[in-house]
C-alpha positions in Angstrom: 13.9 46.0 -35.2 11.3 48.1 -36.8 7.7 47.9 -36.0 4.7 49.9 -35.9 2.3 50.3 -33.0 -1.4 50.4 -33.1 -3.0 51.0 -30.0 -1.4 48.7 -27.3 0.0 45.8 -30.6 3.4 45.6 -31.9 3.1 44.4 -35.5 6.5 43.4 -36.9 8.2 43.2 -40.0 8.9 39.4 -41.8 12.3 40.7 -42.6 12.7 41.7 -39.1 11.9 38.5 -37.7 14.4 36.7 -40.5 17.0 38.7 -38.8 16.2 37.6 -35.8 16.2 34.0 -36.4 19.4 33.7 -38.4 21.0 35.6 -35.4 19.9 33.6 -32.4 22.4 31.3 -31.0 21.2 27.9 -30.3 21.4 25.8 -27.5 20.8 21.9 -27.1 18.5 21.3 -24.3 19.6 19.8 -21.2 18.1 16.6 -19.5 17.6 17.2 -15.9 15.6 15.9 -12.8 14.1 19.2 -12.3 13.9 20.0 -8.1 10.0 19.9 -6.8 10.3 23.6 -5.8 6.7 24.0 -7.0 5.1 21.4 -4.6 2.8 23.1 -2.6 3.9 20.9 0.9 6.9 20.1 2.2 7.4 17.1 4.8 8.3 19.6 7.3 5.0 21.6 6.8 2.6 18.8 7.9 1.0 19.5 10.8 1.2 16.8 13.7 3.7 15.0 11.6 4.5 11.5 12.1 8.4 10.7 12.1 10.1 7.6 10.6 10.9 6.4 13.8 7.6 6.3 14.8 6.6 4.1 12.1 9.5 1.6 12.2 8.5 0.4 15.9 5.8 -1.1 14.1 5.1 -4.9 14.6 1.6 -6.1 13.0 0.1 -3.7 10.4 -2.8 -5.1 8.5 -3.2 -4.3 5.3 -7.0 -3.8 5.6 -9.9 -5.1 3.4 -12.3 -2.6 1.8 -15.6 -3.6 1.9 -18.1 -2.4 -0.4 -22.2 -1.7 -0.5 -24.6 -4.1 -3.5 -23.9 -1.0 -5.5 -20.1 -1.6 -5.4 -19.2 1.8 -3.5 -17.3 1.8 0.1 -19.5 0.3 3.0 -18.0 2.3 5.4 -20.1 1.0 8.4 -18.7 -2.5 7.6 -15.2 -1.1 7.0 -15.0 1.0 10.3 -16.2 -2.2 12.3 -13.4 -4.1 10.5 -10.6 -1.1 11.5 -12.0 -1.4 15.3 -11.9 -5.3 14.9 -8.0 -4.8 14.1 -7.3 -2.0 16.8 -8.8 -4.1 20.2 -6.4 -7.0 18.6 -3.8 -5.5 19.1 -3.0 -4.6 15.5 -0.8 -1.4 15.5 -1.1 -0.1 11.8 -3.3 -0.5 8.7 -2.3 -0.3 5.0 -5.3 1.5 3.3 -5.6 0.9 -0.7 -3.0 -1.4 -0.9 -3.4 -4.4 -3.1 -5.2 -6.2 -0.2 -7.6 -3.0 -0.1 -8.0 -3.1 -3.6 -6.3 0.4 -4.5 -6.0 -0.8 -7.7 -9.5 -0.7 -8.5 -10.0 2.3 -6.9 -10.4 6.4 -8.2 -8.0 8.4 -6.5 -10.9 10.6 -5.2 -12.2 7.2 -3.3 -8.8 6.5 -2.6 -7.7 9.7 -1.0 -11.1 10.0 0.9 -10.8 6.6 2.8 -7.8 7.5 3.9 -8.6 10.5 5.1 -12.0 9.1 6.9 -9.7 6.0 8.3 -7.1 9.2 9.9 -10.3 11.3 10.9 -12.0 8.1 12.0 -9.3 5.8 13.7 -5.9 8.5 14.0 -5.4 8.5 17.4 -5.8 4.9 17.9 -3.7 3.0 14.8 -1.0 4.7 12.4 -2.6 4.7 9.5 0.0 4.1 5.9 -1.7 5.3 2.6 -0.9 3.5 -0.5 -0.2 6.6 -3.0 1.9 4.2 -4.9 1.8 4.2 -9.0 3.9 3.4 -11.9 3.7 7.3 -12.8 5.6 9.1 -11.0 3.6 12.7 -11.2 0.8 10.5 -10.1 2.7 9.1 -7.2 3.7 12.9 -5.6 0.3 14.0 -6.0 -1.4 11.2 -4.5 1.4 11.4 -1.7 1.0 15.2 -1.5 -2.7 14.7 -0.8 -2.4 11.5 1.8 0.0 13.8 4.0 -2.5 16.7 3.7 -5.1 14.6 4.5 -2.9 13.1 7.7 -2.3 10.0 7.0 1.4 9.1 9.2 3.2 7.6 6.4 3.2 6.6 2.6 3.7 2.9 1.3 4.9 3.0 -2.6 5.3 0.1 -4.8 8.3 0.3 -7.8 6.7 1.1 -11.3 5.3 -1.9 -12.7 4.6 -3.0 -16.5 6.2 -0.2 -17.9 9.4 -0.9 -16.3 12.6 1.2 -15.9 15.8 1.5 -14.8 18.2 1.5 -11.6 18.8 5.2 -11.7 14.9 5.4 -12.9 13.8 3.8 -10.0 16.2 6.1 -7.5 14.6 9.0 -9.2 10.9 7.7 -8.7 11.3 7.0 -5.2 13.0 10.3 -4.7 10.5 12.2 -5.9 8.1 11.3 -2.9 10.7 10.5 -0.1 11.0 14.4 1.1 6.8 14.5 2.0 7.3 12.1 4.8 7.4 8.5 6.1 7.7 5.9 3.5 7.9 2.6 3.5 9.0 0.6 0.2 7.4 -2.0 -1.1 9.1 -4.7 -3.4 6.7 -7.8 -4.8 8.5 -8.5 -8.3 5.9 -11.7 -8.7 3.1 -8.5 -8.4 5.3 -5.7 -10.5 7.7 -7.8 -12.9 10.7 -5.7 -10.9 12.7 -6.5 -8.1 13.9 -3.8 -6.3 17.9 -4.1 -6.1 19.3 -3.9 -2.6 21.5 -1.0 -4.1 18.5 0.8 -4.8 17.4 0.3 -1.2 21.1 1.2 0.3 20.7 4.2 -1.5 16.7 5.2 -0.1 18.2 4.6 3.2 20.4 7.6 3.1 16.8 9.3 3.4 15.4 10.3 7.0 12.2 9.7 5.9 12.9 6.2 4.9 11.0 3.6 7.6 12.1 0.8 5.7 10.7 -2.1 3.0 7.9 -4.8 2.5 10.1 -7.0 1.6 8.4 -10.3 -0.6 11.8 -11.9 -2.3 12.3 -14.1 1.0 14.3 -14.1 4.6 18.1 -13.8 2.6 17.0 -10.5 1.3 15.1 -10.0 4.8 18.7 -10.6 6.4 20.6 -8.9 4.3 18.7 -5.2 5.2 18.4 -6.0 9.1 21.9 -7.1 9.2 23.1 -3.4 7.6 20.3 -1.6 9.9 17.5 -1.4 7.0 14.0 -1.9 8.5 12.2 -4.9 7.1 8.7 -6.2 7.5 7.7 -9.4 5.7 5.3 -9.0 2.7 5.0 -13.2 3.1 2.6 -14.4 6.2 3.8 -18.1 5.4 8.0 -16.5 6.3 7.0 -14.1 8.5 7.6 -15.6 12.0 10.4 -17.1 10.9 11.1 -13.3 9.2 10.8 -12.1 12.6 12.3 -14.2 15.1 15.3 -15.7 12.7 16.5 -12.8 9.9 15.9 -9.8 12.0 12.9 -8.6 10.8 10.5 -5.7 12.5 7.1 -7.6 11.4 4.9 -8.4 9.3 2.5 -6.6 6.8 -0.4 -9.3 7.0 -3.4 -10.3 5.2 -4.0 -12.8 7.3 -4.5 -10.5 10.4 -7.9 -9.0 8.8 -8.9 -12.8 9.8 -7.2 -13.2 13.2 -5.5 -10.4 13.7 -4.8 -11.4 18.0 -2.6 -14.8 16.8 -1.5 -12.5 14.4 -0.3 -10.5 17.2 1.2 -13.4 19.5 3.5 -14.9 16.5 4.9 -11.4 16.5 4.9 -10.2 20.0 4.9 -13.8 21.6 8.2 -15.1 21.0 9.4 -17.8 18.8 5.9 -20.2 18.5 6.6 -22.5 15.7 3.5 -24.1 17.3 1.2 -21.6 16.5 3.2 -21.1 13.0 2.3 -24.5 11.8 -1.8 -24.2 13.5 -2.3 -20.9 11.2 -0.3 -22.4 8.1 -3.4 -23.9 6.1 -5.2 -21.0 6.6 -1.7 -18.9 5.0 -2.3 -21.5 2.4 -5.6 -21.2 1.9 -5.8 -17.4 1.4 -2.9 -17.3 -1.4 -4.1 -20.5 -3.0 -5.3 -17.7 -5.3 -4.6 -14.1 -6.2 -5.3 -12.1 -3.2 -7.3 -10.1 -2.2 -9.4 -13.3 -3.9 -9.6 -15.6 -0.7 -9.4 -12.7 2.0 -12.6 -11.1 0.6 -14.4 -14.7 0.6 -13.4 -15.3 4.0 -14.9 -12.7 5.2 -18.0 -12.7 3.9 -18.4 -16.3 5.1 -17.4 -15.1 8.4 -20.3 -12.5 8.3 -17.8 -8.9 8.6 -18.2 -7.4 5.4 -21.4 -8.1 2.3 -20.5 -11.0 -0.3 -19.9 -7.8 -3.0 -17.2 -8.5 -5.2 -15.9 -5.6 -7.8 -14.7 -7.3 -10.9 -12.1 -8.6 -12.2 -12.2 -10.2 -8.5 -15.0 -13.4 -8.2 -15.5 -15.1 -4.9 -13.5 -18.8 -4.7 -15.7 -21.9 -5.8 -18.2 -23.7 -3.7 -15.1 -26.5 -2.5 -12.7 -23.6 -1.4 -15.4 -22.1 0.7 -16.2 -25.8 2.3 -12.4 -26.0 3.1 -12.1 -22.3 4.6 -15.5 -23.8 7.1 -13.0 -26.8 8.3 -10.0 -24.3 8.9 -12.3 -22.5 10.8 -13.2 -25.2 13.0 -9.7 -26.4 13.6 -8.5 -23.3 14.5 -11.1 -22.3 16.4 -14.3 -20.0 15.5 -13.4 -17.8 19.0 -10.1 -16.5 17.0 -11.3 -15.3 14.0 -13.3 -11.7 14.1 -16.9 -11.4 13.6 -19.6 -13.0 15.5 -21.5 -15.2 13.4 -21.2 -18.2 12.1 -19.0 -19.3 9.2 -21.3 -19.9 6.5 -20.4 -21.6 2.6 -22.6 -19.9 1.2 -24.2 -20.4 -2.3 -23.0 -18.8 -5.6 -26.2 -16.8 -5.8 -25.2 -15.0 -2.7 -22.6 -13.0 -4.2 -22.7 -10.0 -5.9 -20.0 -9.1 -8.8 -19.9 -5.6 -9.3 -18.9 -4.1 -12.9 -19.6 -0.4 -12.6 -18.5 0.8 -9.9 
């Protein structure tokens, strides 16, 4: 090829570059799942690493309320006395961002720094599972990447929701995150518009780092995973005792336990109580007689635990709700829900509904 040089620049000739072009042999590109080789952290690379054993011991985990300031960012007094709440219990885990915690509404810088303040904060005491879940995948390994570098003991990821894909899509997706650590699967198709195939979870479990699913589809599917040695805990509080006690199942993953997180603890730990099950069954129907986190959030700012803020598109339940949550209150007994003061109704004008935020 003939060129000229001036200083430190090649300049080429047209004709030359003609040549070239006609000459070069062409090849189709290949598709390919391209290795993470680039990651900067590797599962094994965490320091003080929490194993997937350790995480599938695991009876009550609470997927954990985040409360917020008038100005609609993190009250983390109110949130830290909520996490201790849960901890003297008897609560053994807390989801942090999940859909109770309202990840969804969240940055990823606020996401990544509560739960790295609820590690630093409450580590040693409660295993802490980050939410790092998304329906982009390169979103999911960073946000995954930065939980275990932050400490959190394991990762909960949800399927990818509205723009759906396929079987070998979703093997890929969860994949891509399983070698960082712990990681529990979480299937809700009424939440995602996907259920999550029990070949698709027969395949995750070849991983180590598999603990096991949140499994919302209902005790057959519960049954069918325990009964081939797949970890379950029940994404439903109205199945879960009979999730536990009947079909096999480790636990539960609870939104009722931000509430009453000790009879919370004694329909797992207890023994069969169908007793019990039946007492905490209008409250179960209370708090999903919405969307959640719509009812849990309500509930506990009549109870006192966290300020009546509300980020939007979440509003408090009506006036009539809130009189009925007062009565399941009394029936079950003020002594077994957290907080101190008295449950309250409260009027419309004492909520705040936060746009900005």
């Amino acid at each position: 090829m003939s060129s000229s040089i001036i200083g430190s620049c090649h300049f080429y000739s047209f004709d030359s570059i003609e040549t070239n072009r006609r000459t070069a042999r062409w090849r189709s590109p290949r598709a390919a799942v391209i290795p993470s080789f680039h990651l900067p952290m590797r599962s094994y690379e965490v320091k003080n690493r929490t194993f997937a054993d350790d995480i599938k011991s695991l009876r009550l985990v609470t997927a954990i309320k985040t409360p917020y300031l008038p100005d609609g960012r993190f009250d983390l007094e109110a949130y830290d006395a909520l996490v201790n709440l849960q901890i003297e219990n008897g609560v053994e885990g807390v989801i942090v961002g999940g859909t109770t915690g309202e990840g969804q509404l969240m940055s990823w810088d606020e996401h990544i720094m509560l739960i790295g303040h609820t590690i630093n904060c409450f580590g040693g005491s409660i295993k802490v599972i980050g939410n790092t879940g998304s329906n982009s995948t390169r979103e999911a390994i960073h946000a995954t990447e930065q939980g275990f570098a932050v400490g959190m003991h394991a990762a909960l990821h949800i399927n990818p929701y509205y723009g759906k894909t396929s079987i070998e899509g979703l093997i890929s997706h969860f994949d891509s995150v399983l070698p960082m650590g712990p990681t529990i699967i979480y299937n809700v198709p009424s939440r995602t518009g996907q259920d999550i195939p029990p070949r698709v979870m027969q395949t995750l479990a070849k991983s180590p780092n598999l603990a096991g699913v949140k499994e919302c589809v209902g005790n057959d599917r519960v049954e069918q995973y325990t009964s081939n040695g797949i970890v379950v805990w029940s994404g439903n509080d109205d199945e879960c005792h009979d999730s536990r006690w009947d079909h096999g199942a480790t636990g539960v993953i609870s939104v009722t336990s931000n509430l009453v997180p000790g009879l919370m603890r004694e329909l797992m730990f207890g023994g069969k109580n169908p007793a019990l099950n039946s007492k905490l069954m209008p409250l179960v129907k209370w708090l999903f007689h919405e969307p959640n986190p719509i009812a849990v959030n309500t509930a506990l700012a009549q109870l006192g635990v966290v300020r009546s803020v509300f980020r939007l598109p979440y509003v408090p339940l009506t006036k009539a709700k809130r009189e009925e949550f007062v009565k399941i209150v009394e029936e079950i007994g003020r002594e077994n829900f957290i907080g101190e003061r008295d449950v309250q109704v409260l009027d419309d004008n004492d909520f705040v509904l936060v746009g900005r935020y």
